[in-house]
Structure formats: structure tokens, C-alpha cells
C-alpha positions in Angstrom: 126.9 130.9 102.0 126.5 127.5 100.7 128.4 126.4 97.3 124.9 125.8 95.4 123.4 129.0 96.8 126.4 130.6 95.6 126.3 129.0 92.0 122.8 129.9 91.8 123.9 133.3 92.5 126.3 132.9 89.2 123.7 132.2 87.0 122.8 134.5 83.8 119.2 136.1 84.2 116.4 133.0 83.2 119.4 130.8 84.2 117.7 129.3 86.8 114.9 128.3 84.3 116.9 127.2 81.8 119.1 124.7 84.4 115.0 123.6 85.5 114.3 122.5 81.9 117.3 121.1 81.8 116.7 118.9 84.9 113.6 118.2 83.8 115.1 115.8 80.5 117.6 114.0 83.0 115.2 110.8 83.0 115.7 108.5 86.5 117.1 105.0 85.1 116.8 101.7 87.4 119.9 100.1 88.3 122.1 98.6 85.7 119.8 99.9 82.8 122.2 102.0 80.2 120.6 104.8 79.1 120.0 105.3 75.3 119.7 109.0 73.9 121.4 111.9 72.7 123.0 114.8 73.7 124.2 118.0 71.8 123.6 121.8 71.8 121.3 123.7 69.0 120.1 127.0 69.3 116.6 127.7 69.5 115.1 131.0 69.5 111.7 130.3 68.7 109.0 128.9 69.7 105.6 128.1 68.2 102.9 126.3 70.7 99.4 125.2 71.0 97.0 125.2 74.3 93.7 124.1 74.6 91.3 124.9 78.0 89.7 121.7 77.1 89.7 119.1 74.5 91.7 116.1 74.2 90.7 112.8 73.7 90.5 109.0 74.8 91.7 105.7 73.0 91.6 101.8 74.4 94.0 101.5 71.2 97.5 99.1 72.1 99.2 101.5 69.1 99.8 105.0 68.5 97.4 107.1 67.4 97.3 111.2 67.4 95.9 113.0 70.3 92.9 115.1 69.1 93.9 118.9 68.6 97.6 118.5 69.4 98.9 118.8 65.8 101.2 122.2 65.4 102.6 123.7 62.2 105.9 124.8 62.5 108.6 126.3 59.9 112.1 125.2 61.2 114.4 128.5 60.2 118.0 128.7 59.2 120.1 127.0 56.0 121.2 124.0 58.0 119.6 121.2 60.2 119.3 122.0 63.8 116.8 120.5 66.8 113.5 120.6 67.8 112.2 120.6 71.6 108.9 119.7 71.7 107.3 120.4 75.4 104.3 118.5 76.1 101.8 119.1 79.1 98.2 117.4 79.8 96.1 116.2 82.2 95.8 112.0 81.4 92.8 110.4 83.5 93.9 106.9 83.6 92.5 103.7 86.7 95.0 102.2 88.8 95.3 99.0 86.6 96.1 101.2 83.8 98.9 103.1 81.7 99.5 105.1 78.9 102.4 106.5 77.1 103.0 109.0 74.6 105.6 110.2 72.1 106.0 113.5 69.7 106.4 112.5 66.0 107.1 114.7 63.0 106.4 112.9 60.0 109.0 112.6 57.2 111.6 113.1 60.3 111.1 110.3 62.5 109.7 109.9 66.4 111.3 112.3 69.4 113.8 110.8 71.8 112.8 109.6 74.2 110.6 107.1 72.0 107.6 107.0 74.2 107.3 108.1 77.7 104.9 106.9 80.2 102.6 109.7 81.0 99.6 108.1 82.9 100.6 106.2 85.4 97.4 104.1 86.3 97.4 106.4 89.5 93.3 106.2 89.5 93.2 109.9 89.6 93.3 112.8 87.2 96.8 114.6 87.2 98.5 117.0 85.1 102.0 115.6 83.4 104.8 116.9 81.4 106.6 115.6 78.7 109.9 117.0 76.6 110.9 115.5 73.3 114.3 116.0 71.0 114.5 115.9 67.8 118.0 116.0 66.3 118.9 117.4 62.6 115.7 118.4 61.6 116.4 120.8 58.2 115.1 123.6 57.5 111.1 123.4 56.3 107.4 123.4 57.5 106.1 120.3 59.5 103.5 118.8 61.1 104.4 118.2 64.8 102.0 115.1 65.9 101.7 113.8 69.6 100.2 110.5 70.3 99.6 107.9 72.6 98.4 104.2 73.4 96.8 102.5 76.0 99.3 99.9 77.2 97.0 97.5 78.4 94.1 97.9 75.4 91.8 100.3 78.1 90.4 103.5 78.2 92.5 106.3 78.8 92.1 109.6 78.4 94.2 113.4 77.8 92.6 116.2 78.5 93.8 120.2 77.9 96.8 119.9 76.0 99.9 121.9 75.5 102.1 121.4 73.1 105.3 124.0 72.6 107.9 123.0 69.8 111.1 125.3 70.8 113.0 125.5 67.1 114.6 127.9 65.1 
């Protein structure tokens, strides 16, 4: 038996799904770039979400503006700070000269790390993406979780059936 099919063996039940999130934040860095983020532990053990079958919107804007039906209420538990995961899924329609990127803000606590992440690709076809935002030391309290996004080169781009999840306590 190989080691990794024998450490997958090891794993607690919804292991294996935990160590796929997980993956799934490790971001793929070109050569020599250093890699600016954080790292730390929180326990979540909620999680408060938002899916539409349709919906979305478009924007030719350069600078961030809200998605349209994306915004999610969520109380943050406990008596001290802890994280926020947001999880973000759509399908972006974008041509192949375009782009368009996206980022989860919370107002009054800042933007999610990474700061924006390219989710339309200028592929010239319709695909479905995902998207995972941290947010560090977020105190206990309602909020307004906001996603948004920009056309990078000032064209029409456009997000359709959104999903956003905010994993929080």
C-alpha cells in the first residue's frame, strides 16, 4: 500500500474534505514571487450561505463594485475575535480579450485575503469558478458580507448563479 493511500486511510471521517478545502487556498505562485497572506487556525462551526439558480449581474466598471444578490447577513458568535471563510462560487461569462477579478469585503472590517482573485479568465467561454476568502480577527457582531468585482480591462463581464457561504462562528 502506497504512503499517501495509507495516510488517506488515517484520516478522521470528512478529513478528506477538509484536506480538499484546504488545498484548494494553496494559491500557485510564479517563480521568485513571495507570497503575501496569512495563516492561523480559528474554529468555525457555522455557516450561513446564499445561492441563487440565476441572477448575477454584469459591469464594464475598472473598480469594485457589489455583485447583485450576493450580499449575506451574518452574526459572528463567541466573546472574542475569530475568522471568517467566505466560499465563493459562480459562473463568470467573460471574451478571450477579457478578465475580471473579484474579492469578499465586510464593511467596517476590511477586504478578504487574498485581495482580489482573478476569476474570469478571458477564456471566451462560460465556466463555473471558485473562490475562498479569509478574514482574520473579525469580533463578535452582525455584518454585511459583500462580494464584488471589476472588469480589468473596462469590458463587459458578467457572473451568473452565485454562491456565497461565510463559514464563521
Amino acid at each position: 500500500m502506497s504512503a499517501l493511500h495509507e495516510a488517506h486511510r488515517k484520516l478522521p471521517p470528512c478529513g478528506g474534505a477538509v484536506l480538499a478545502a484546504a488545498l484548494m487556498l494553496v494559491p500557485l505562485w510564479p517563480v521568485g514571487a513571495v507570497a503575501q497572506g496569512v495563516q492561523g487556525s480559528c474554529v468555525v462551526n457555522r455557516a450561513t450561505f446564499r445561492a441563487q439558480t440565476s441572477g448575477g449581474g454584469s459591469t464594464n466598471s475598472t473598480t469594485f463594485v457589489n455583485i447583485p444578490q450576493t450580499a449575506l447577513d451574518v452574526t459572528v458568535g463567541g466573546a472574542n475575535p475569530t475568522c471568517a471563510i467566505v466560499v465563493f462560487t459562480a459562473q463568470t461569462q467573460t471574451t478571450a480579450d477579457e478578465n475580471m477579478v473579484v474579492r469578499a469585503r465586510i464593511p467596517g472590517i476590511g477586504i478578504g485575503v487574498p485581495a482580489e482573485f482573478a476569476l474570469g479568465t478571458g477564456t471566451g467561454a462560460t465556466e463555473s469558478r471558485p473562490a475562498q476568502f479569509v478574514f482574520e480577527n473579525v469580533p463578535p457582531g452582525t455584518y454585511t458580507v459583500r462580494m464584488q468585482y471589476r472588469s480589468v480591462p473596462g469590458t463587459t463581464v458578467t457572473i451568473t448563479r452565485p454562491t456565497v457561504v461565510v463559514h464563521h462562528r
